[in-house]
PDB file of N, H, CA, C and O in Angstrom:
ATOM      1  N   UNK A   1     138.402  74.393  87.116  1.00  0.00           N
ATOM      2  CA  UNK A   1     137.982  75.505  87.946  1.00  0.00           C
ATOM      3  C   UNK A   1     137.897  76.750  87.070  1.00  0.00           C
ATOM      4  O   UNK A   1     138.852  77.195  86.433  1.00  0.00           O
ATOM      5  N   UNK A   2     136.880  77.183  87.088  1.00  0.00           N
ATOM      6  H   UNK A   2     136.104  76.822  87.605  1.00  0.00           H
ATOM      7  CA  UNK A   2     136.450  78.638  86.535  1.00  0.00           C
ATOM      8  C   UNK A   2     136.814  79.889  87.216  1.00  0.00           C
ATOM      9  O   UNK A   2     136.699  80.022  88.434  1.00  0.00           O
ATOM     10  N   UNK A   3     137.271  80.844  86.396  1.00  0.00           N
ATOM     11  H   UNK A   3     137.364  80.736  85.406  1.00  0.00           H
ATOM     12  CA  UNK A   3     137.451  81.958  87.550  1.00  0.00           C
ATOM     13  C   UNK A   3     136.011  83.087  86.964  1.00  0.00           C
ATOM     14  O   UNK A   3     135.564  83.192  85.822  1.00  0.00           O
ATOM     15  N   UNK A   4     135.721  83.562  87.809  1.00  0.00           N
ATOM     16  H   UNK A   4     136.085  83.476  88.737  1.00  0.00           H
ATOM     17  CA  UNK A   4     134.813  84.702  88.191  1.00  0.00           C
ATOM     18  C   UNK A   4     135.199  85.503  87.690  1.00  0.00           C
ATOM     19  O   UNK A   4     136.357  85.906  87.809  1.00  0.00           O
ATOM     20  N   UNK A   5     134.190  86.061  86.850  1.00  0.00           N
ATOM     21  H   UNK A   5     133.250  85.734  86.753  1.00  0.00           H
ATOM     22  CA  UNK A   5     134.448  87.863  86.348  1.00  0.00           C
ATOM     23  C   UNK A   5     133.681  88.546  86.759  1.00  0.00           C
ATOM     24  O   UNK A   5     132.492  88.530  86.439  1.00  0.00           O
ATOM     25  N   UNK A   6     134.296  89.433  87.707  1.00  0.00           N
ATOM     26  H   UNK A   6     135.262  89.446  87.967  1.00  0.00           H
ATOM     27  CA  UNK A   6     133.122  90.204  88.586  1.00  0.00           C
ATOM     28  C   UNK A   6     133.294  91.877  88.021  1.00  0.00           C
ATOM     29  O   UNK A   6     132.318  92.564  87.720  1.00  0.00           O
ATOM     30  N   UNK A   7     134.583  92.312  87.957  1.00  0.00           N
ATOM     31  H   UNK A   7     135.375  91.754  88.202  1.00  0.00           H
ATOM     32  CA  UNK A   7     134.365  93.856  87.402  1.00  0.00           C
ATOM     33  C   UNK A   7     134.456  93.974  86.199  1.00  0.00           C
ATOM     34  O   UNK A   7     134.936  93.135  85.437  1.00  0.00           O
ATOM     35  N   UNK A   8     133.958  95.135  85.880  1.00  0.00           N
ATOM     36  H   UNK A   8     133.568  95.817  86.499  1.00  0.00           H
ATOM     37  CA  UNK A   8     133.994  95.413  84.248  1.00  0.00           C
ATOM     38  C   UNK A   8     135.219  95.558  83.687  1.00  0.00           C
ATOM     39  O   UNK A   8     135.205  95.347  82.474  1.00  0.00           O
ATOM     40  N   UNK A   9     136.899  96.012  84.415  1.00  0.00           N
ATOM     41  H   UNK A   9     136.910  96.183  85.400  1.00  0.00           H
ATOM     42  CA  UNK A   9     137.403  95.429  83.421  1.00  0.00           C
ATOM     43  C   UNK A   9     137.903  94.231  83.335  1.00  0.00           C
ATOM     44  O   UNK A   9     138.710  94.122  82.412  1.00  0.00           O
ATOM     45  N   UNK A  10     137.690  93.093  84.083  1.00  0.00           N
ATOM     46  H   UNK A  10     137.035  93.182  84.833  1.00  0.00           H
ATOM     47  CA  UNK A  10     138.087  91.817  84.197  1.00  0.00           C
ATOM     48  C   UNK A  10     136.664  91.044  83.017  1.00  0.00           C
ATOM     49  O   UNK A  10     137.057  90.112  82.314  1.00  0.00           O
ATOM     50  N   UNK A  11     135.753  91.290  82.927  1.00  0.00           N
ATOM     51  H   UNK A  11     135.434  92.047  83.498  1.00  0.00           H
ATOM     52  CA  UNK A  11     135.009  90.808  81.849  1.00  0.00           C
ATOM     53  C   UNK A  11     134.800  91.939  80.305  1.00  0.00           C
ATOM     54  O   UNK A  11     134.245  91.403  79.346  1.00  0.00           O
ATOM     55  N   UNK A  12     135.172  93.175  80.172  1.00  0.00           N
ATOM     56  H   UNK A  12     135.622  93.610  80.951  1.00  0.00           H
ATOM     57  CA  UNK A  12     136.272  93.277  78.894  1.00  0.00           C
ATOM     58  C   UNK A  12     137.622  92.878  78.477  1.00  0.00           C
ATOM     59  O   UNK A  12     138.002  92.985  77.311  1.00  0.00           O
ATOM     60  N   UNK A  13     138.254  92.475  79.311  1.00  0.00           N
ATOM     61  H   UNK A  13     137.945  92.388  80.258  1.00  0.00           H
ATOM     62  CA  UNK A  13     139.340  91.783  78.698  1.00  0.00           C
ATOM     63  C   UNK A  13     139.017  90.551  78.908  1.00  0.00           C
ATOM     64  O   UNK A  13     140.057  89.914  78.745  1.00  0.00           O
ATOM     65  N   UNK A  14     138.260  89.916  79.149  1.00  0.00           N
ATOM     66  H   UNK A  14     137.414  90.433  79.282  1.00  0.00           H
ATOM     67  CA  UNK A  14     138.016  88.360  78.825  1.00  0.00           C
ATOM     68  C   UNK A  14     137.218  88.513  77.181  1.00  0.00           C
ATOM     69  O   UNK A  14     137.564  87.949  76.143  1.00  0.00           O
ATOM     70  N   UNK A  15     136.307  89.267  77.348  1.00  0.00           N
ATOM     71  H   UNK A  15     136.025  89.726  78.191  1.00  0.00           H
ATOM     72  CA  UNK A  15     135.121  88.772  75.909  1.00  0.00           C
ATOM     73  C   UNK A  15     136.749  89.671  74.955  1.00  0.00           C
ATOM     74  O   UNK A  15     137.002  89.254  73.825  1.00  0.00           O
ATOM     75  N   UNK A  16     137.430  90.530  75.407  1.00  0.00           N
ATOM     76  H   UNK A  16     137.224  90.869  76.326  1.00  0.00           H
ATOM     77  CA  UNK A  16     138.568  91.067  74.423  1.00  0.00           C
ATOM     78  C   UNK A  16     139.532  89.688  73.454  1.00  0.00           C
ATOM     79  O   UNK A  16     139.820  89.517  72.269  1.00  0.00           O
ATOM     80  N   UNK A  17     139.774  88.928  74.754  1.00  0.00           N
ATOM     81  H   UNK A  17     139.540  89.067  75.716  1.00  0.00           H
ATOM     82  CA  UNK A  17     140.488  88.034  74.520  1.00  0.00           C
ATOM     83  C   UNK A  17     139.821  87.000  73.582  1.00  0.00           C
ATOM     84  O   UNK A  17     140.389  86.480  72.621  1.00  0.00           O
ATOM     85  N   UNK A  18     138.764  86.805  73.906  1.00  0.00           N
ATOM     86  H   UNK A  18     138.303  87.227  74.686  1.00  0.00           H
ATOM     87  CA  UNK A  18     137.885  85.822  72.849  1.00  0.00           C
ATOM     88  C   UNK A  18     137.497  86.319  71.415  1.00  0.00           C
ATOM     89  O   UNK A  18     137.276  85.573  70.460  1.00  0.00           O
ATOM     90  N   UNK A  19     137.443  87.751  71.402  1.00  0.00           N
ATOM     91  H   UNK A  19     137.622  88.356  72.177  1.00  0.00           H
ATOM     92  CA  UNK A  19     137.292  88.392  70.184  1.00  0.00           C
ATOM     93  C   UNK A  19     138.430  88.181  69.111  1.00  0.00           C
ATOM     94  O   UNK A  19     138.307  88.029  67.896  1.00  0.00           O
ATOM     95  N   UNK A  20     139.380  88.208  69.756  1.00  0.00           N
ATOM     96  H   UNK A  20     139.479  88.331  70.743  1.00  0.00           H
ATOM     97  CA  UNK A  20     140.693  88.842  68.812  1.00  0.00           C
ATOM     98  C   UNK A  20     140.981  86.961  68.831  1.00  0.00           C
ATOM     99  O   UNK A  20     141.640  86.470  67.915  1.00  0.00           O
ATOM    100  N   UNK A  21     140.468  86.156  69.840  1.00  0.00           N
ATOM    101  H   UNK A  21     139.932  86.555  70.584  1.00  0.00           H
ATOM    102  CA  UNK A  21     140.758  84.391  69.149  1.00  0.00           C
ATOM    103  C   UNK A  21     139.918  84.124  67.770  1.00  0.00           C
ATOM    104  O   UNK A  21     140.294  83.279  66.958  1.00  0.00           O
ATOM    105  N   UNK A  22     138.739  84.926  67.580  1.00  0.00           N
ATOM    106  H   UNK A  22     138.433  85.613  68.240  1.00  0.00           H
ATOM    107  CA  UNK A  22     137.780  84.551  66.885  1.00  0.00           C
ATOM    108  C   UNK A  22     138.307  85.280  65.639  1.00  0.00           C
ATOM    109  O   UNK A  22     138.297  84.681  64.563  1.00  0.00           O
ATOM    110  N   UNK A  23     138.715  86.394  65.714  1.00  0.00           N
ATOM    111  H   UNK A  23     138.723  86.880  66.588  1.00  0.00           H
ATOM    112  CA  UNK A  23     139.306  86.969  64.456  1.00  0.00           C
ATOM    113  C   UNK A  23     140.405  86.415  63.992  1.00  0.00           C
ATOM    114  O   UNK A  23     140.773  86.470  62.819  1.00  0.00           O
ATOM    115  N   UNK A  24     141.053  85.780  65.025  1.00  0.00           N
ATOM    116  H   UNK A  24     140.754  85.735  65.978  1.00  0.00           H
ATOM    117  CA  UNK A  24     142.586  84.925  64.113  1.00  0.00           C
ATOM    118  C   UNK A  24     141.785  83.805  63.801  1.00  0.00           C
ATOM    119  O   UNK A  24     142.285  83.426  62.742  1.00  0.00           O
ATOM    120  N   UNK A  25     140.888  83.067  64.051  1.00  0.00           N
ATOM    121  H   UNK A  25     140.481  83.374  64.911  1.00  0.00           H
ATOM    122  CA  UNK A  25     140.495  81.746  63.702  1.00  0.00           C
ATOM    123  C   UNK A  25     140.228  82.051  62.295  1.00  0.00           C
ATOM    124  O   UNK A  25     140.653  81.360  61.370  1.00  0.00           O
ATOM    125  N   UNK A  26     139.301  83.418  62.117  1.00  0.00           N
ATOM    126  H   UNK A  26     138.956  83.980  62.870  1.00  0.00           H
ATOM    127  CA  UNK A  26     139.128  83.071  61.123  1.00  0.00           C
ATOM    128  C   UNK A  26     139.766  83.641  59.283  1.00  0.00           C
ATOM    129  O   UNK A  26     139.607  83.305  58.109  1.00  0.00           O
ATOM    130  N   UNK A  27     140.630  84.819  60.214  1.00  0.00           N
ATOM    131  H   UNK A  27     140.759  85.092  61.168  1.00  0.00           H
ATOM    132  CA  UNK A  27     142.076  85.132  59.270  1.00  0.00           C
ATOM    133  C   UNK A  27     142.704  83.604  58.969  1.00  0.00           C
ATOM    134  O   UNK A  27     142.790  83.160  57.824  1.00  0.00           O
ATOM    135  N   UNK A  28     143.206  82.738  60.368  1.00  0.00           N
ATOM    136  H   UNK A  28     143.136  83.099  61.298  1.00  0.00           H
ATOM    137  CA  UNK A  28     143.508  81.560  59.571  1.00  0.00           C
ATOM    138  C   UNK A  28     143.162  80.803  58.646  1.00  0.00           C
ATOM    139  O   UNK A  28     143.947  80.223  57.895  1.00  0.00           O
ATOM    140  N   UNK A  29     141.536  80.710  58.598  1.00  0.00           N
ATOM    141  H   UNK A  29     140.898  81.181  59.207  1.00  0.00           H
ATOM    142  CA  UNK A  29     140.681  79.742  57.779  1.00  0.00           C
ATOM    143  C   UNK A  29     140.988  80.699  55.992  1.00  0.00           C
ATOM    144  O   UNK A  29     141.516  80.152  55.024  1.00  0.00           O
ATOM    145  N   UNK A  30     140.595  81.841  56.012  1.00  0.00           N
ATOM    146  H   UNK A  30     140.166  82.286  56.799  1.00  0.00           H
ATOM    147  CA  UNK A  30     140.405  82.846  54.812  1.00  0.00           C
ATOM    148  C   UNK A  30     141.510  82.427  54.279  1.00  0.00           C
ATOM    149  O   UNK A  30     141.455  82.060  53.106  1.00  0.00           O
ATOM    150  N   UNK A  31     142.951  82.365  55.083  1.00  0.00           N
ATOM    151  H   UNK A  31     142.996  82.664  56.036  1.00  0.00           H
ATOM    152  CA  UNK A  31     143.972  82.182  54.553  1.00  0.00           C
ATOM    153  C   UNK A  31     144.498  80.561  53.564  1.00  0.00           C
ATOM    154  O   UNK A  31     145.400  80.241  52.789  1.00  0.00           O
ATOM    155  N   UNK A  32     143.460  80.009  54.111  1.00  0.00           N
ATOM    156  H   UNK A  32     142.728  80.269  54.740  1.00  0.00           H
ATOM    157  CA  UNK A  32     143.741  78.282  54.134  1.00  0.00           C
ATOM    158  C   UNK A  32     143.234  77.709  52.634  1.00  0.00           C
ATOM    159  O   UNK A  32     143.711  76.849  51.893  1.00  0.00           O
ATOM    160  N   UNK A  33     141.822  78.741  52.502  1.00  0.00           N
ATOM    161  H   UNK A  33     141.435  79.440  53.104  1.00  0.00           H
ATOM    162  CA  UNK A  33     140.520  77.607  51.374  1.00  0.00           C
ATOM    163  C   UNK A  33     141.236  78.810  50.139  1.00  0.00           C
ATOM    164  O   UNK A  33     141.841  79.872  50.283  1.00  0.00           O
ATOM    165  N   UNK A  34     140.784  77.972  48.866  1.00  0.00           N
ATOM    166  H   UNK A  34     140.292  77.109  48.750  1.00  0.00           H
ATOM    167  CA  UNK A  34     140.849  78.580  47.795  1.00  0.00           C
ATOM    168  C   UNK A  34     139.719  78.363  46.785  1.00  0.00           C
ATOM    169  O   UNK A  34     139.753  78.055  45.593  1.00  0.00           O
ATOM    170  N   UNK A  35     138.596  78.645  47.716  1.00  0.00           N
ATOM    171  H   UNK A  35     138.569  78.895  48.684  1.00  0.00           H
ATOM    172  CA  UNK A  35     137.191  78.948  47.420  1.00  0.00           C
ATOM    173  C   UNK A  35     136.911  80.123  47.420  1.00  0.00           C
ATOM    174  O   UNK A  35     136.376  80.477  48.471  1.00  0.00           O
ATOM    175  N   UNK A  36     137.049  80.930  46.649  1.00  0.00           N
ATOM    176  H   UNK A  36     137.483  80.643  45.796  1.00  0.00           H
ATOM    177  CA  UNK A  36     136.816  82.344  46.772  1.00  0.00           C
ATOM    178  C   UNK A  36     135.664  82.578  47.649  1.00  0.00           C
ATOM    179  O   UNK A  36     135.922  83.075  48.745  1.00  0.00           O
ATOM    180  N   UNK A  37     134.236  82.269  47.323  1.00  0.00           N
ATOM    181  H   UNK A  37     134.026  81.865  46.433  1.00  0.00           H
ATOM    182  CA  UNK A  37     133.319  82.679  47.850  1.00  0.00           C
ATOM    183  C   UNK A  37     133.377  82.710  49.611  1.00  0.00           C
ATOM    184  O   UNK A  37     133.082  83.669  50.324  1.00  0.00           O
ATOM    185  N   UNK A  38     133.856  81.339  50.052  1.00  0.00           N
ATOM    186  H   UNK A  38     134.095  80.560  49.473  1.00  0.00           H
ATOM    187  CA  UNK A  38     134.603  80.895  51.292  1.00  0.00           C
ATOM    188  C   UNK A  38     135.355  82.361  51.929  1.00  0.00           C
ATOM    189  O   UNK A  38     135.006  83.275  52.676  1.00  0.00           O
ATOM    190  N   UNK A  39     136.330  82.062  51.316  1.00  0.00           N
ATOM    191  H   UNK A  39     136.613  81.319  50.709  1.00  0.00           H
ATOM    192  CA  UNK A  39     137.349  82.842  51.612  1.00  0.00           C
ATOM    193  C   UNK A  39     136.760  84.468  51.418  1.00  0.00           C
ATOM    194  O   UNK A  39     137.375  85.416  51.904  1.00  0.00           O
ATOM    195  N   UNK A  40     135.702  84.609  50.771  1.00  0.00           N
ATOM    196  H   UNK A  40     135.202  83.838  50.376  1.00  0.00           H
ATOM    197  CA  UNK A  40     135.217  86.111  51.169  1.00  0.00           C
ATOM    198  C   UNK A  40     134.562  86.432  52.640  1.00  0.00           C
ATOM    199  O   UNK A  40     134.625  87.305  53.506  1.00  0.00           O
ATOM    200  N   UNK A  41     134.016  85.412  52.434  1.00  0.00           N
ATOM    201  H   UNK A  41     133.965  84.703  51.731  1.00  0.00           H
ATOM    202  CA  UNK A  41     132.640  85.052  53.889  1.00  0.00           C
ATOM    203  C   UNK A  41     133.409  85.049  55.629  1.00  0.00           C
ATOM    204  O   UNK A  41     133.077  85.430  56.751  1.00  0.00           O
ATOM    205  N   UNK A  42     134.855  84.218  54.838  1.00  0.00           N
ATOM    206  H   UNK A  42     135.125  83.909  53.926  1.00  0.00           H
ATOM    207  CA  UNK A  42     135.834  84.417  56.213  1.00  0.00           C
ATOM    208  C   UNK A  42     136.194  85.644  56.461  1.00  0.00           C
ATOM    209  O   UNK A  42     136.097  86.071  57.611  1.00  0.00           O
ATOM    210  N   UNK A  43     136.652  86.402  55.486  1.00  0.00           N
ATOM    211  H   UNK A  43     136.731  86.055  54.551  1.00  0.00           H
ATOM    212  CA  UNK A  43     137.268  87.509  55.479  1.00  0.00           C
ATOM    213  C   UNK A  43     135.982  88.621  56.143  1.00  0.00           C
ATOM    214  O   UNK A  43     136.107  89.426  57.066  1.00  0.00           O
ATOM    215  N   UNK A  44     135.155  88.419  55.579  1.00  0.00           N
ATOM    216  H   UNK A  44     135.053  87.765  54.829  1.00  0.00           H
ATOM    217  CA  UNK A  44     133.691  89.286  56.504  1.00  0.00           C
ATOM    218  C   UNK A  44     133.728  89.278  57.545  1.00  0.00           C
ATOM    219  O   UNK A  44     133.996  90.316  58.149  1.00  0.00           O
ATOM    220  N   UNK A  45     133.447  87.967  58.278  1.00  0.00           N
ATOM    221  H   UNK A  45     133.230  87.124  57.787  1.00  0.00           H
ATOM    222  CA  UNK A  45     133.709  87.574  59.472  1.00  0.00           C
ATOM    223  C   UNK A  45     135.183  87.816  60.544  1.00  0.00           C
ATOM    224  O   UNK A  45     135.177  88.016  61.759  1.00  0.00           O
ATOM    225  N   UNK A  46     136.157  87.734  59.785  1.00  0.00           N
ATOM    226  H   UNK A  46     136.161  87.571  58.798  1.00  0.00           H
ATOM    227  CA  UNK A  46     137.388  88.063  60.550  1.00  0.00           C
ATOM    228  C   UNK A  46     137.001  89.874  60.655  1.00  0.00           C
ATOM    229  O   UNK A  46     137.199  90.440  61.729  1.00  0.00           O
ATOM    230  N   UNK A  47     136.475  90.624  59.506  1.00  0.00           N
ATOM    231  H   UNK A  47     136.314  90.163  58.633  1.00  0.00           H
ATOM    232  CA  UNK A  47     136.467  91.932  59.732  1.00  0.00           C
ATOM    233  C   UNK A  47     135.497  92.607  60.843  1.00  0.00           C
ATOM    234  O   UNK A  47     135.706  93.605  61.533  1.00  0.00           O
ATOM    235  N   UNK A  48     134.303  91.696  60.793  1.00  0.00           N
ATOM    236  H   UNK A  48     134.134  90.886  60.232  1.00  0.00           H
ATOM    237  CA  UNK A  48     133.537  92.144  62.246  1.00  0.00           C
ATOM    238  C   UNK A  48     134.204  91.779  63.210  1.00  0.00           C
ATOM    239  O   UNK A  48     134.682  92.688  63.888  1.00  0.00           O
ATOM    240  N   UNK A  49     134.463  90.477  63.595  1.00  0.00           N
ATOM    241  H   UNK A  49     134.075  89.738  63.044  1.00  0.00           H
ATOM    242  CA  UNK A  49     135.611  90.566  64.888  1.00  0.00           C
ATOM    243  C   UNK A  49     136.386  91.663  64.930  1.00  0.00           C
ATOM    244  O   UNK A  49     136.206  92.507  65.807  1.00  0.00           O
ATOM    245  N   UNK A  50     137.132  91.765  64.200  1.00  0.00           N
ATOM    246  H   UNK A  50     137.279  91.079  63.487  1.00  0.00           H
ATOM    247  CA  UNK A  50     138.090  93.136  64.031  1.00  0.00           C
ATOM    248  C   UNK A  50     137.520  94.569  64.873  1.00  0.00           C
ATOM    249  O   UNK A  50     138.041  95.147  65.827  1.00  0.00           O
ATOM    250  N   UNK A  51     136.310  94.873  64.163  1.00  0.00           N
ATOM    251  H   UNK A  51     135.887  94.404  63.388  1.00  0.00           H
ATOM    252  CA  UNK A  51     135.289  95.779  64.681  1.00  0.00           C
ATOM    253  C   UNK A  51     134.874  95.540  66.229  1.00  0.00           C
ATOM    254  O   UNK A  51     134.704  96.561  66.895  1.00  0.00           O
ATOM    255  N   UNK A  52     134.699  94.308  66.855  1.00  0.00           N
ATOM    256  H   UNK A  52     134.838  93.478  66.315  1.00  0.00           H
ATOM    257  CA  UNK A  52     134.460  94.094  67.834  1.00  0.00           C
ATOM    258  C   UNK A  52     135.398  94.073  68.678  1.00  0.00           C
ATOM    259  O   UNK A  52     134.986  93.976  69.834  1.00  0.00           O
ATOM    260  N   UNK A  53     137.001  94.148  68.511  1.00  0.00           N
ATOM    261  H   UNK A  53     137.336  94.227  67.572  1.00  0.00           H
ATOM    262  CA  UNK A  53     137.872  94.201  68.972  1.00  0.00           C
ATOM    263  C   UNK A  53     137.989  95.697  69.208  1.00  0.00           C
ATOM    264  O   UNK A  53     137.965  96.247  70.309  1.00  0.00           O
ATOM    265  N   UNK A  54     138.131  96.335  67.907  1.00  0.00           N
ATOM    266  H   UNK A  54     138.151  95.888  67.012  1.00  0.00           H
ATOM    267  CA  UNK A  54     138.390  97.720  68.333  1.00  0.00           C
ATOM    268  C   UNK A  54     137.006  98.172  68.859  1.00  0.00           C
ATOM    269  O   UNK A  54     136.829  99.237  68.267  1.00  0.00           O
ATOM    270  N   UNK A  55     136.242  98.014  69.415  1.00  0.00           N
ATOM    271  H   UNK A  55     136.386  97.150  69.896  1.00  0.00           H
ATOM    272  CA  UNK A  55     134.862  98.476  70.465  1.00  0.00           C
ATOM    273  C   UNK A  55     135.308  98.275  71.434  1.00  0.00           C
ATOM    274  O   UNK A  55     135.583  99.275  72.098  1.00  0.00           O
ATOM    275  N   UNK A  56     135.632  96.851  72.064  1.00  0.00           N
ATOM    276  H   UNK A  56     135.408  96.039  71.525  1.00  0.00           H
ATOM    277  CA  UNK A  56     135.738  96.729  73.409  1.00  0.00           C
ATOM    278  C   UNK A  56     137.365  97.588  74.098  1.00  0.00           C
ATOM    279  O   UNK A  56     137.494  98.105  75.208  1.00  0.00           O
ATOM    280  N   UNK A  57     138.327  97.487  73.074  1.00  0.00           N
ATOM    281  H   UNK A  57     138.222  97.067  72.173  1.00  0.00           H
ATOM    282  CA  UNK A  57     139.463  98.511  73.287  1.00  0.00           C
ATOM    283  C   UNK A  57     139.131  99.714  73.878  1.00  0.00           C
ATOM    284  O   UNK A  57     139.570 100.284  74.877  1.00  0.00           O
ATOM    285  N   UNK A  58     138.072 100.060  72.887  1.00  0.00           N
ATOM    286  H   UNK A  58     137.715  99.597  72.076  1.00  0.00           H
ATOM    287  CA  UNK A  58     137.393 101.922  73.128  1.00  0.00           C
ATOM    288  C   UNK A  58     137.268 101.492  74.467  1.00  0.00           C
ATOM    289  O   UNK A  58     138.038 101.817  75.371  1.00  0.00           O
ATOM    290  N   UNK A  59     136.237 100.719  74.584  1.00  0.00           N
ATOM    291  H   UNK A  59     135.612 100.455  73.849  1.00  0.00           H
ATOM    292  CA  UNK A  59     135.349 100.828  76.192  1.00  0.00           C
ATOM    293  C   UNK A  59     136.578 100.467  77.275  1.00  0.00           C
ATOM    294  O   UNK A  59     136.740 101.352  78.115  1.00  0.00           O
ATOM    295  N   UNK A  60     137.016  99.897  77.332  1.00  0.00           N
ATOM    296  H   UNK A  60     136.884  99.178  76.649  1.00  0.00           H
ATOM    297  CA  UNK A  60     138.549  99.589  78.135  1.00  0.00           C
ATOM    298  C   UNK A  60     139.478 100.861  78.518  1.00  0.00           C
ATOM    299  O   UNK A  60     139.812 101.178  79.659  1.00  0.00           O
ATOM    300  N   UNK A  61     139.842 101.556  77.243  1.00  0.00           N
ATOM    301  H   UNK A  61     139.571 101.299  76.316  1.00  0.00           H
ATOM    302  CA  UNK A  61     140.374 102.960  77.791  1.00  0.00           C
ATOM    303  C   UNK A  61     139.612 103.637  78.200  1.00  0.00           C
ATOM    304  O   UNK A  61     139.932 104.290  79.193  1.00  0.00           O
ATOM    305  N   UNK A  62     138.313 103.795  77.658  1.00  0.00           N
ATOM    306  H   UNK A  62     138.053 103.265  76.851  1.00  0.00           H
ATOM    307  CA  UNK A  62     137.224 105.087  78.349  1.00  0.00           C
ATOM    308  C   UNK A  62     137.250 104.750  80.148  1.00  0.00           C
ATOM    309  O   UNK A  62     137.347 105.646  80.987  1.00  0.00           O
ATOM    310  N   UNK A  63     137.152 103.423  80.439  1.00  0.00           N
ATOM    311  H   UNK A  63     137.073 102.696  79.758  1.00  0.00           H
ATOM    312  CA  UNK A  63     137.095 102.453  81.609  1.00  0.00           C
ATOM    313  C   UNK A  63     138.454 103.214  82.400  1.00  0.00           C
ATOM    314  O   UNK A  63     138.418 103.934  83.398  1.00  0.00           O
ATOM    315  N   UNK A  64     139.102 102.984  81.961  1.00  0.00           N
ATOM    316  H   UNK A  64     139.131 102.399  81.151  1.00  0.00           H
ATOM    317  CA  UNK A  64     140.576 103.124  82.081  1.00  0.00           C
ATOM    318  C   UNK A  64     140.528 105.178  82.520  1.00  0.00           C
ATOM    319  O   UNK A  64     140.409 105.529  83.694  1.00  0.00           O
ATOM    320  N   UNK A  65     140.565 105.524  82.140  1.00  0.00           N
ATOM    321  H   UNK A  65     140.661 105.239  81.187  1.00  0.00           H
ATOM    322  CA  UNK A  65     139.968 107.134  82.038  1.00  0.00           C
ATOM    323  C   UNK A  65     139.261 107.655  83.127  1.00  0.00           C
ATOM    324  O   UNK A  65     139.504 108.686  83.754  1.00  0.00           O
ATOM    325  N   UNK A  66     138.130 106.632  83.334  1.00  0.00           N
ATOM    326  H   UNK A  66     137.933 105.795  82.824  1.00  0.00           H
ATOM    327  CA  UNK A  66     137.579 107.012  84.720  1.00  0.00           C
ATOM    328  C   UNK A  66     135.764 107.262  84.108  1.00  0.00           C
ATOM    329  O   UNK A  66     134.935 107.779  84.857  1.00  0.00           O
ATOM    330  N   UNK A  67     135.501 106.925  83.065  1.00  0.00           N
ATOM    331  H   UNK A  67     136.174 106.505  82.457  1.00  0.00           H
ATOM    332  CA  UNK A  67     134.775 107.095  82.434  1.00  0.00           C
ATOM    333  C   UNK A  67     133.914 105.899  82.272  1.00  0.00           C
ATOM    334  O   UNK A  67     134.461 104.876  82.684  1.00  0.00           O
ATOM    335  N   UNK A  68     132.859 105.754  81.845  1.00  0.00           N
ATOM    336  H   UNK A  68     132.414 106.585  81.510  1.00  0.00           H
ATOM    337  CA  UNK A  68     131.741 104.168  81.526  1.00  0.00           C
ATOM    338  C   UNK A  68     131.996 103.828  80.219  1.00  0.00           C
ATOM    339  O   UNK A  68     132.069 104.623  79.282  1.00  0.00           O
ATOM    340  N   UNK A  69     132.128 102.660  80.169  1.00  0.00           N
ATOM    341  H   UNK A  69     132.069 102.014  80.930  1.00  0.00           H
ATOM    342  CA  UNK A  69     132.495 102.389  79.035  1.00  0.00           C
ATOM    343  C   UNK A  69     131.320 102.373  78.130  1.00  0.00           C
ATOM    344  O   UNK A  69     131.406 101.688  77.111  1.00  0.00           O
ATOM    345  N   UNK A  70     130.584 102.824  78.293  1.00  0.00           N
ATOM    346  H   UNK A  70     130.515 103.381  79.121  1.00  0.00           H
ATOM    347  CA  UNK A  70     129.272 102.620  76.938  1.00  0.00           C
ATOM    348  C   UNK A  70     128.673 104.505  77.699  1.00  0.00           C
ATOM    349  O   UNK A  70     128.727 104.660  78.919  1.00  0.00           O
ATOM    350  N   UNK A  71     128.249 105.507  76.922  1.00  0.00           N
ATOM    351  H   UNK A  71     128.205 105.381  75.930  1.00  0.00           H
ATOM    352  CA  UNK A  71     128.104 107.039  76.947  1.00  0.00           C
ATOM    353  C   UNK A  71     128.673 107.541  76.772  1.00  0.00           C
ATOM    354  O   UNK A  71     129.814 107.315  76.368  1.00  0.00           O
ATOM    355  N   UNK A  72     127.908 108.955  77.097  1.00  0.00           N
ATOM    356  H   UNK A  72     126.981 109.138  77.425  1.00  0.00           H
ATOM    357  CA  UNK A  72     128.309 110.269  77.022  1.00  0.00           C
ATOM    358  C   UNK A  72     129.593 110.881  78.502  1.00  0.00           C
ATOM    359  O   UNK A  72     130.487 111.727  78.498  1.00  0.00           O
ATOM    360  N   UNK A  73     129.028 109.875  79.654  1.00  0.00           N
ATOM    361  H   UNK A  73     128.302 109.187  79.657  1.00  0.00           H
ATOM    362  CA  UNK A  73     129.907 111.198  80.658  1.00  0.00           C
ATOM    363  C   UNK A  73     131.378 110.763  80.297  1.00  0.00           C
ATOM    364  O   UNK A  73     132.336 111.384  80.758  1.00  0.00           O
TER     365      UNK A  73
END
């Protein structure tokens, strides 16, 4: 059974939650190979997650605030 994400902050903290899985997946992997090139490419990748983590945070407190999470008001 699936649950429904109907408000905005019940589907930022879901894609939140999947972000910050995707960034440990791949901190774990970076951590694992001793392929440098590998292990750079992970490390890229764990750092945009990272970035995508701290975005949806922003939009969550702005949310949180009383504010839209993507603008100016």
């Amino acid at each position: 059974m699936s649950t429904r994400l109907t408000t905005p902050d019940q589907i930022l903290n879901a894609a939140l939650a999947k972000e910050m899985q995707a960034r440990d997946f791949y901190d774990g992997l970076a951590r694992q190979t001793s392929v440098e090139f590998v292990r750079e490419l992970l490390e890229e990748l764990r750092d945009e997650e990272a970035r995508h983590v701290r975005m949806i945070q922003n939009m969550l407190g702005r949310l949180g605030a009383g504010k839209p999470p993507i603008g100016r008001a």
